[in-house]
ZADO-1210 file (C-alpha; in nm, 4 decimals, padded with zeros to 6 digits):
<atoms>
<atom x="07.8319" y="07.4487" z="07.7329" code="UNK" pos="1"/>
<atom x="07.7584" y="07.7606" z="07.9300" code="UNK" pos="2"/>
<atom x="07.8103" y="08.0828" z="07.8106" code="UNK" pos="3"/>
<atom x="08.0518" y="08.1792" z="08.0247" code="UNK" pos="4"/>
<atom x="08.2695" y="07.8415" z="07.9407" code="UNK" pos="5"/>
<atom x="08.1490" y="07.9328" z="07.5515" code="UNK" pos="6"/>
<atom x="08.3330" y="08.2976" z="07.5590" code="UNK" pos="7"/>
<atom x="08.6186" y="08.1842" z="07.7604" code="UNK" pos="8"/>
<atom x="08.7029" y="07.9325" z="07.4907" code="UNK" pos="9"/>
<atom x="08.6332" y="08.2192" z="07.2773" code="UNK" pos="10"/>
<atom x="08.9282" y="08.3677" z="07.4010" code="UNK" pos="11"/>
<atom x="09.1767" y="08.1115" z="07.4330" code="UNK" pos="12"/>
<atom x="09.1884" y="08.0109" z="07.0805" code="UNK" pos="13"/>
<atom x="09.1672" y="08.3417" z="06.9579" code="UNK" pos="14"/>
<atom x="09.5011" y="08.3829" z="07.2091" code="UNK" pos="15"/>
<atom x="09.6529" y="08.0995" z="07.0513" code="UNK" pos="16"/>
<atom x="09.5421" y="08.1798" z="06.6843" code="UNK" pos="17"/>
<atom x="09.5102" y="08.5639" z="06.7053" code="UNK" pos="18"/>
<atom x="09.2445" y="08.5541" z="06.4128" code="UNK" pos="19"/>
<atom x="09.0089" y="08.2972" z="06.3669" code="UNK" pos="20"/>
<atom x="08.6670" y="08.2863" z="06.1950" code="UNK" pos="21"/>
<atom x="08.3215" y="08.2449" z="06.2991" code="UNK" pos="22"/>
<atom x="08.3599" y="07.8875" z="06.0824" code="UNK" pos="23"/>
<atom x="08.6163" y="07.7622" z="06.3038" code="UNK" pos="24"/>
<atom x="08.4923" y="07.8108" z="06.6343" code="UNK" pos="25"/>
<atom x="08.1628" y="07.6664" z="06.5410" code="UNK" pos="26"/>
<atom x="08.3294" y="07.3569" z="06.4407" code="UNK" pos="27"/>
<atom x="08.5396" y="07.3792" z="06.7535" code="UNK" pos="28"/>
<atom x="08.3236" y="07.4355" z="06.9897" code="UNK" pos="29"/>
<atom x="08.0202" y="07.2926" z="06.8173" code="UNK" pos="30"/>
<atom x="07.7360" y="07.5227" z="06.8320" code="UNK" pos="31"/>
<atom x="07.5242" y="07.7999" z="06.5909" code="UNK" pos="32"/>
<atom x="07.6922" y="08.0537" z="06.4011" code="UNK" pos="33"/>
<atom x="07.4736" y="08.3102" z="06.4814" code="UNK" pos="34"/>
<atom x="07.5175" y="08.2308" z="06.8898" code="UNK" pos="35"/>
<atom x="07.8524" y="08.2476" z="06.7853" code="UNK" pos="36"/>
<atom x="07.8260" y="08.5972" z="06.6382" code="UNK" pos="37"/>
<atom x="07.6324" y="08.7114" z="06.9400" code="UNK" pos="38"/>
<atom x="07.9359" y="08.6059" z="07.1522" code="UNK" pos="39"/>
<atom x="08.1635" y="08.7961" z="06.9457" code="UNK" pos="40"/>
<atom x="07.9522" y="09.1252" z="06.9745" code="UNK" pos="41"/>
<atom x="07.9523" y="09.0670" z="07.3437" code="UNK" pos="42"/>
<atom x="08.3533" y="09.0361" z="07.3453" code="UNK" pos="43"/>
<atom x="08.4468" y="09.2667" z="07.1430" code="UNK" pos="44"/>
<atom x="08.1978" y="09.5996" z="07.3206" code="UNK" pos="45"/>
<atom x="08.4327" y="09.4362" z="07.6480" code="UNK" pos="46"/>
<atom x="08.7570" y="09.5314" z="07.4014" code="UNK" pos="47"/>
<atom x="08.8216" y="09.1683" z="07.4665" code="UNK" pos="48"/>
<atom x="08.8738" y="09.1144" z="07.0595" code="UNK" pos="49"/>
<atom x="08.7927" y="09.2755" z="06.7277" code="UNK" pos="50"/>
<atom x="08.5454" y="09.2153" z="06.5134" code="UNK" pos="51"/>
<atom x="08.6215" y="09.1365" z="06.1567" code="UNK" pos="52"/>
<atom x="08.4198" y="08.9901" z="05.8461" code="UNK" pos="53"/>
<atom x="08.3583" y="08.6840" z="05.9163" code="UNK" pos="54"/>
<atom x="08.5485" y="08.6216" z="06.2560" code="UNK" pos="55"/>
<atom x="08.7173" y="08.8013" z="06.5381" code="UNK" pos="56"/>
<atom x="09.1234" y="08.9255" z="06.6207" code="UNK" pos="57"/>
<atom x="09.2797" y="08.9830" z="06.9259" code="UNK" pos="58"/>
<atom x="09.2661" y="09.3400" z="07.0265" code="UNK" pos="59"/>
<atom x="09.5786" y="09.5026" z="07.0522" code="UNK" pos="60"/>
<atom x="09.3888" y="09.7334" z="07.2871" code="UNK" pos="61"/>
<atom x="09.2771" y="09.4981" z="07.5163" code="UNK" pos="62"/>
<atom x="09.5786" y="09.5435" z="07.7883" code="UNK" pos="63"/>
<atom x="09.5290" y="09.9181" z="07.7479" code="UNK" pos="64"/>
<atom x="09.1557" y="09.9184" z="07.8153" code="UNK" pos="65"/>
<atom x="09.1131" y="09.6605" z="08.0630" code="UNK" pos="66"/>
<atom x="09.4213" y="09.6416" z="08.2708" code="UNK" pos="67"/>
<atom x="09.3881" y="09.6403" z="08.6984" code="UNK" pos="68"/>
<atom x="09.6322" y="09.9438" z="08.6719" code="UNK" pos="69"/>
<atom x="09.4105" y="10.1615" z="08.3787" code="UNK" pos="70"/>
<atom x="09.0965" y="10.0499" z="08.6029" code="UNK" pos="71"/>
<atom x="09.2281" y="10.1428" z="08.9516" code="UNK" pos="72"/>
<atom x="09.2657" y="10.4875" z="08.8170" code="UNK" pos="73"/>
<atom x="08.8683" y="10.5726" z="08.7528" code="UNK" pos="74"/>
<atom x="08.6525" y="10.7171" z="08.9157" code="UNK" pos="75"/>
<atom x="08.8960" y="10.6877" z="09.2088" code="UNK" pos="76"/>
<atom x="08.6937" y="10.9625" z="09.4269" code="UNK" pos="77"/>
<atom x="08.3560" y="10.7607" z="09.3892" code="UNK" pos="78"/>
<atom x="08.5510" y="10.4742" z="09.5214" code="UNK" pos="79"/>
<atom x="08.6754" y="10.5819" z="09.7642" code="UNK" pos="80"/>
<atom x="08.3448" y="10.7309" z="09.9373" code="UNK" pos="81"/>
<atom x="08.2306" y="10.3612" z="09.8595" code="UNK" pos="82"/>
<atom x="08.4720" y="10.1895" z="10.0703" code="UNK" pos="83"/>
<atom x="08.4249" y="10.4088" z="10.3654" code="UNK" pos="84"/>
<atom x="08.0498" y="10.3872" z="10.3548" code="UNK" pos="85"/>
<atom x="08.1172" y="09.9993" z="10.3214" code="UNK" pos="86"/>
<atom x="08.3532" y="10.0102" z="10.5837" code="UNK" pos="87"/>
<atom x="08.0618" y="10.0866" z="10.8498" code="UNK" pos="88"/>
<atom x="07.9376" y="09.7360" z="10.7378" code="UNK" pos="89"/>
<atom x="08.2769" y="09.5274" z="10.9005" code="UNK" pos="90"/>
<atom x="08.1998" y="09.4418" z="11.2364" code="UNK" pos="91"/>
<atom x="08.5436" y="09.3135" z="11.4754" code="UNK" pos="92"/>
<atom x="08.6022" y="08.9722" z="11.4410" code="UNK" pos="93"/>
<atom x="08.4520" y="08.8613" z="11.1054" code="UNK" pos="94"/>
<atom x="08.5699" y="08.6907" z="10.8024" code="UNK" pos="95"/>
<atom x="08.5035" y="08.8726" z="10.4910" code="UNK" pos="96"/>
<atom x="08.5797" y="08.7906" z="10.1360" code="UNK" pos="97"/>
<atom x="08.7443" y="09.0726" z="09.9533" code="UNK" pos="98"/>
<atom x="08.7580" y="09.0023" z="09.4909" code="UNK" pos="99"/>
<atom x="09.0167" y="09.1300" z="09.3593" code="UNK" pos="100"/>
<atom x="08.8405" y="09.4268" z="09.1760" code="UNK" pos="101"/>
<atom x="08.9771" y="09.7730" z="09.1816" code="UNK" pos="102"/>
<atom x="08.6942" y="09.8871" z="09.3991" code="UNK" pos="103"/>
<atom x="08.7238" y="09.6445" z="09.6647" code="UNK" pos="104"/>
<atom x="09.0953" y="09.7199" z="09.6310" code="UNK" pos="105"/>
<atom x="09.0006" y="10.1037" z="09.8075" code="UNK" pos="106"/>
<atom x="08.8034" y="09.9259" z="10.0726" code="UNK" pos="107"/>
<atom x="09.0794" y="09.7265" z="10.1733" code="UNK" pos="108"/>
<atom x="09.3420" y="10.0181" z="10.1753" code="UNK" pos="109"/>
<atom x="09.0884" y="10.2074" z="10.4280" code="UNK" pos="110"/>
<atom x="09.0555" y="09.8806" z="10.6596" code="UNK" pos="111"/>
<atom x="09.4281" y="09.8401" z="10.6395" code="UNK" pos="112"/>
<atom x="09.4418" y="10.1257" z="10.8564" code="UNK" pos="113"/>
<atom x="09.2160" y="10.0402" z="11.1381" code="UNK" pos="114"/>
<atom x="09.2343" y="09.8727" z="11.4264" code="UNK" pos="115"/>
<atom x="08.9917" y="09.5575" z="11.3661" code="UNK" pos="116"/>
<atom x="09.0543" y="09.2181" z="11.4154" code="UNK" pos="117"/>
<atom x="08.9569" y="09.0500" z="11.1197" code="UNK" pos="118"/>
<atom x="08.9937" y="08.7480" z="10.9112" code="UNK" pos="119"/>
<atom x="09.0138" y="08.8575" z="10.5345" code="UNK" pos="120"/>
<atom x="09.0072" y="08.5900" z="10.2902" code="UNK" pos="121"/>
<atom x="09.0629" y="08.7165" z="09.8714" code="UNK" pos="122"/>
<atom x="09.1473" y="08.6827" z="09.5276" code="UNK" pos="123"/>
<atom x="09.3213" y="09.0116" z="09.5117" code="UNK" pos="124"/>
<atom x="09.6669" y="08.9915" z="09.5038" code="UNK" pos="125"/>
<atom x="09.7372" y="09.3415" z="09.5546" code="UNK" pos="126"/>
<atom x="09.4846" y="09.3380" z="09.8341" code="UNK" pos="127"/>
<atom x="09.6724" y="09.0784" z="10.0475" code="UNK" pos="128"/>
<atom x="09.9751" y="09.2601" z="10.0117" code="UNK" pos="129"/>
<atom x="09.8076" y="09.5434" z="10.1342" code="UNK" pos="130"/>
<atom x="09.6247" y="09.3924" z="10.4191" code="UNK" pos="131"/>
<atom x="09.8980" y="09.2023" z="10.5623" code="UNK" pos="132"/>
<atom x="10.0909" y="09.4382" z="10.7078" code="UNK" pos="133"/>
<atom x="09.8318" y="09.4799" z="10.9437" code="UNK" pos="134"/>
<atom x="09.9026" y="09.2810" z="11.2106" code="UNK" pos="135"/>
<atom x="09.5661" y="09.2466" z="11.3570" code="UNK" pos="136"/>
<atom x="09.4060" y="09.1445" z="11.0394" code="UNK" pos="137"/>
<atom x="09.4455" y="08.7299" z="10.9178" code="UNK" pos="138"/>
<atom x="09.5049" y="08.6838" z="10.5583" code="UNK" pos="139"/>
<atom x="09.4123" y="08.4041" z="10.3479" code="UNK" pos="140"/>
<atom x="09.4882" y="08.4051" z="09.9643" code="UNK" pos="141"/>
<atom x="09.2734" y="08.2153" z="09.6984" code="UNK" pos="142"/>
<atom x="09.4727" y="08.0170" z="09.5162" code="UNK" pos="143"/>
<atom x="09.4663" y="08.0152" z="09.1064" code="UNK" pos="144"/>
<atom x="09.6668" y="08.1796" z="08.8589" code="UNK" pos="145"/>
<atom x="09.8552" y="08.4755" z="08.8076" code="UNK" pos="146"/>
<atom x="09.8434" y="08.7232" z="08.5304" code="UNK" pos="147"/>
<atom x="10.0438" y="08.9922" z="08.4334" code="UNK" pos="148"/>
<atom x="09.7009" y="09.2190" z="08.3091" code="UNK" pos="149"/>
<atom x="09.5259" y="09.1072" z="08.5989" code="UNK" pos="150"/>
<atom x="09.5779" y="09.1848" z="08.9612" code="UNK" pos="151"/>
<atom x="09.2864" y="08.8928" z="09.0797" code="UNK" pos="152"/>
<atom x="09.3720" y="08.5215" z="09.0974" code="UNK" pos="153"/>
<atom x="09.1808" y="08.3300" z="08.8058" code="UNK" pos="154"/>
<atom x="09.0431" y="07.9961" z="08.7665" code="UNK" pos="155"/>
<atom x="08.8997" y="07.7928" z="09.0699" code="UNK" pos="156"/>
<atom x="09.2353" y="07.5659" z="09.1760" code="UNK" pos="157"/>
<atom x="09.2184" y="07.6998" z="09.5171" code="UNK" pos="158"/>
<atom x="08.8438" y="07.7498" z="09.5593" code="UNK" pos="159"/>
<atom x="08.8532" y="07.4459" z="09.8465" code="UNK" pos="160"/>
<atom x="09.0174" y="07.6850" z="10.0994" code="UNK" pos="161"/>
<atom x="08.6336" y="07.8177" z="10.0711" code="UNK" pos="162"/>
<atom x="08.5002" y="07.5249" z="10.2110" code="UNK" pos="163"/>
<atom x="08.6884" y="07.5231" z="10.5388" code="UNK" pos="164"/>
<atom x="08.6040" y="07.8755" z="10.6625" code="UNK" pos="165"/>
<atom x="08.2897" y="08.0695" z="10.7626" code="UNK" pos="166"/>
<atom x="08.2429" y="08.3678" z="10.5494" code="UNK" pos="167"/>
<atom x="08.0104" y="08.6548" z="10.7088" code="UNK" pos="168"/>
<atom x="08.0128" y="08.8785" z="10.4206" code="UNK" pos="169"/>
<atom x="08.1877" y="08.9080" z="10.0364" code="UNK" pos="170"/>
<atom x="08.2397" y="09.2474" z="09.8977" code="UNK" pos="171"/>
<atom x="08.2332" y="09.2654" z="09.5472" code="UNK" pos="172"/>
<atom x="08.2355" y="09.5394" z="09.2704" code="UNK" pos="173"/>
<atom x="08.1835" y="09.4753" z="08.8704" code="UNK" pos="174"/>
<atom x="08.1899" y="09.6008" z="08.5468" code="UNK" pos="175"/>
<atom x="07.8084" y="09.6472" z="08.5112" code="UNK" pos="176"/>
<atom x="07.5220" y="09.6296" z="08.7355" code="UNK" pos="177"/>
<atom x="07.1745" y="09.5926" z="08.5612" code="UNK" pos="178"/>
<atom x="06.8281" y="09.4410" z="08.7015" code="UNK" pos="179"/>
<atom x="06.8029" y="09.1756" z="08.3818" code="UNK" pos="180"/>
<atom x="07.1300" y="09.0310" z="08.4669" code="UNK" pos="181"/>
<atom x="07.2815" y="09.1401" z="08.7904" code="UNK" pos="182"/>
<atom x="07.6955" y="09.1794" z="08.8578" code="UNK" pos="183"/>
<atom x="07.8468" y="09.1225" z="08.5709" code="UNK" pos="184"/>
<atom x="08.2484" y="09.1184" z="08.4276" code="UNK" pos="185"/>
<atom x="08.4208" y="09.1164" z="08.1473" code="UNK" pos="186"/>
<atom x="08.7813" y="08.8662" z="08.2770" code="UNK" pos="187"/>
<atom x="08.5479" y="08.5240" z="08.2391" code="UNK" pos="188"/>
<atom x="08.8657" y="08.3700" z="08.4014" code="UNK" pos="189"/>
<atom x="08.7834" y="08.5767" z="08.7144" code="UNK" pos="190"/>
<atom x="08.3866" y="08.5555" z="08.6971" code="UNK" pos="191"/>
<atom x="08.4573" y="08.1425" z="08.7076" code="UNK" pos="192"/>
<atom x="08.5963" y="08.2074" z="09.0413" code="UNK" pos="193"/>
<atom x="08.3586" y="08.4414" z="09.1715" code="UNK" pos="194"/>
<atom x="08.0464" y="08.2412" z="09.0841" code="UNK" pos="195"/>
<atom x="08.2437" y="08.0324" z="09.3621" code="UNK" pos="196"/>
<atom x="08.2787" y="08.2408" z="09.5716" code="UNK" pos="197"/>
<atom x="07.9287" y="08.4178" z="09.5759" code="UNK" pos="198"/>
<atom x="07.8008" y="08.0614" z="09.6613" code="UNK" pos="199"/>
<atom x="07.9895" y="08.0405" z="10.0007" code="UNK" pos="200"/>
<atom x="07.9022" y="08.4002" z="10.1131" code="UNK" pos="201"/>
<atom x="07.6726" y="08.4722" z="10.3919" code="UNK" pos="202"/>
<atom x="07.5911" y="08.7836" z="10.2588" code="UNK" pos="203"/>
<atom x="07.7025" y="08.9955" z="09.9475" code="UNK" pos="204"/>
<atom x="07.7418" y="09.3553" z="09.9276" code="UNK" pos="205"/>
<atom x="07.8186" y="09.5086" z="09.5571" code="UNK" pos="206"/>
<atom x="08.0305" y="09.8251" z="09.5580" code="UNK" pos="207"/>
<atom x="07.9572" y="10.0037" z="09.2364" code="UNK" pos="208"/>
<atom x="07.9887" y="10.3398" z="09.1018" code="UNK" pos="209"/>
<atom x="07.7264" y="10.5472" z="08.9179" code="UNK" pos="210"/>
<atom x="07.9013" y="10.5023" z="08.6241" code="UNK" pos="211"/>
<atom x="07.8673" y="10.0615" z="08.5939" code="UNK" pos="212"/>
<atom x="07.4713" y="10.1145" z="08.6826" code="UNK" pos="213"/>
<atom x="07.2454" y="09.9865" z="08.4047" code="UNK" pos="214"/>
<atom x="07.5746" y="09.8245" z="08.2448" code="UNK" pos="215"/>
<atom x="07.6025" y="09.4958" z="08.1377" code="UNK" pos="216"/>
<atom x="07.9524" y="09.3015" z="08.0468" code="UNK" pos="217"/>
<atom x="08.0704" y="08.9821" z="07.9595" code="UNK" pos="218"/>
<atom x="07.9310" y="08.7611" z="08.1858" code="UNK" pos="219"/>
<atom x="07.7050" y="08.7163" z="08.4923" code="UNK" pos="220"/>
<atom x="07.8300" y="08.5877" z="08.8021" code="UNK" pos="221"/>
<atom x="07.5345" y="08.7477" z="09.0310" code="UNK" pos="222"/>
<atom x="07.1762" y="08.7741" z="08.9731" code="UNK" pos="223"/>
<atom x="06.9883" y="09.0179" z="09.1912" code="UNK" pos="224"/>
<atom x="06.8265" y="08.7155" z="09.4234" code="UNK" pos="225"/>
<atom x="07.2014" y="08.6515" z="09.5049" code="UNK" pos="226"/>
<atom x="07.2910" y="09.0409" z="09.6196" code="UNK" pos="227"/>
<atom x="07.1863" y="09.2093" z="10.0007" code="UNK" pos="228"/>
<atom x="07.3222" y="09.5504" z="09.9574" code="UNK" pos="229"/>
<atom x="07.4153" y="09.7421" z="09.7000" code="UNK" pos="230"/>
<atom x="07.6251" y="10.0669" z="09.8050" code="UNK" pos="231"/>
<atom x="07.6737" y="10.3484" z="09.5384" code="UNK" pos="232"/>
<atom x="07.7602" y="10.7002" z="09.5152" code="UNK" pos="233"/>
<atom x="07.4386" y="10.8828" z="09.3577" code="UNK" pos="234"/>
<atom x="07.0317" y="10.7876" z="09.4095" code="UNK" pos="235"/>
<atom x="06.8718" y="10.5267" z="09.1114" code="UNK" pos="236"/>
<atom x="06.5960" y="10.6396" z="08.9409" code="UNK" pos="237"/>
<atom x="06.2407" y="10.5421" z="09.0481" code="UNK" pos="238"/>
<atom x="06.2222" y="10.2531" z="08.8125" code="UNK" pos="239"/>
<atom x="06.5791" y="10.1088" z="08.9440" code="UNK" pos="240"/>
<atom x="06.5382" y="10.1960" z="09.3210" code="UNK" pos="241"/>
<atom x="06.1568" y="09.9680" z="09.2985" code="UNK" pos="242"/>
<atom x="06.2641" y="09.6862" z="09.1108" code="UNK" pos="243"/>
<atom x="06.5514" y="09.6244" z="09.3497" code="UNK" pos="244"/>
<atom x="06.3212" y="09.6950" z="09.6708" code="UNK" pos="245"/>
<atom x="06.0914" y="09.3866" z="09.4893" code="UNK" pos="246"/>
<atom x="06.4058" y="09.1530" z="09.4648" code="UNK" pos="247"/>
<atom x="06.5074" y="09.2348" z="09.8367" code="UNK" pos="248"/>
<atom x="06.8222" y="09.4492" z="09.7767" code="UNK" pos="249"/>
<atom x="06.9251" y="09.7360" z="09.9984" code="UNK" pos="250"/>
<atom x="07.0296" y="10.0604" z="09.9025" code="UNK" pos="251"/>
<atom x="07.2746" y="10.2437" z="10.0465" code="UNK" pos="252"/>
<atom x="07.4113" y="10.5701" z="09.9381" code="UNK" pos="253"/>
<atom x="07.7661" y="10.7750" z="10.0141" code="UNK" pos="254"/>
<atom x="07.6840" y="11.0667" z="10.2128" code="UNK" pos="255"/>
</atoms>
């Protein structure tokens, strides 16, 4: 089992039990205590559960800290200078794939506004609302399922709509951005889906602010081989800027 399916079972039986110990999920799901603890560490700095002796509950903070609504809200000026530098990316005429990330969410409120002909094809709910209203812009929505914390379809039910059209470019922001393990999130239902739809992408461009660089979450859905551009708000340091030059990924910066 895969560490992403390994935490996401995590979290469903914890959702089902609301406490269970590290004993139970290792005859559950049938691996090592100790990779079991290491999973729970992970969760819990996501404020995905709470750690306990001897097992994990589910956080009562979890909606607070990690809802679309709570997330939209930060950093909302960085984001915003994002999407507009990412914006000069869209050319008339392409299909781009939007996620459903709060980020992504700004870029498609500026391109709602323009004139372009596009095909948009996402995962965020709130983004094809949005975008739809714009009568020169096609909309396809990913199908999946609907969450009230989330504002991103999850799982991969609809992920075959993928396969029948031409994607130029995804846009895609995260929850942490580091050069051991790429774009990362904490929602594994979502990162299941975006593995998906990283793999069908001509080209990737990660919009992330200052604040996710050097961060790592949940689970990986991106390694650096697998991103062209990354577009952020403030320079890297040296160290950063080089080892992202060696694995081929452009910088670009807000002005």
């Amino acid at each position: 089992m895969f560490v992403n399916e390994r935490r996401s079972t995590i979290l469903r039986l914890l959702k089902a039990k609301k406490r269970i110990t590290v004993k139970e999920l290792a005859l559950e799901i049938g691996v090592s205590e100790a990779t079991l603890r290491m999973d729970l560490n992970c969760l819990e700095q996501d404020n995905l559960l709470t750690r306990t002796h001897g097992g994990a509950v589910l956080s009562g903070d979890r909606e607070n800290d990690t809802s679309f609504s709570v997330r939209s809200k930060r950093n909302i000026d960085k984001k915003v200078k994002i999407a507009e530098k990412a914006f000069q990316t869209i050319k008339n005429k392409q299909c781009i794939l939007l996620d459903g990330s709060s980020t992504v969410l700004e870029l498609a409120r500026y391109i709602s506004k323009q004139s372009l002909q596009l095909t948009v094809v996402t995962s965020g709910i709130q983004t094809a609302l949005l975008l739809k209203e714009n009568p020169s812009i096609t909309v396809i929505l990913i199908g999946g399922v609907a969450t009230r914390v989330s504002s991103a379809i999850e799982g991969t039910l609809g992920i075959s709509i993928l396969d029948n059209v031409n994607i130029d470019t995804m846009y895609t922001s995260a929850k942490g951005f580091s050069i051991s393990n790429g774009l990362t999130d904490f929602n594994l239902y979502e990162v299941f889906l975006k593995i998906e739809m990283i793999k069908r992408a001509n080209k990737v461009i990660a919009l992330i602010d200052s604040s996710k660089i050097g961060a790592t979450s949940s689970a990986v859905y991106a390694k650096l081989n697998e991103v062209d551009s990354l577009i952020t708000d403030q320079p890297l340091n040296k160290d950063f800027t080089e080892e992202l030059g060696q694995k081929g990924v452009k910088i670009e910066l807000t002005d």
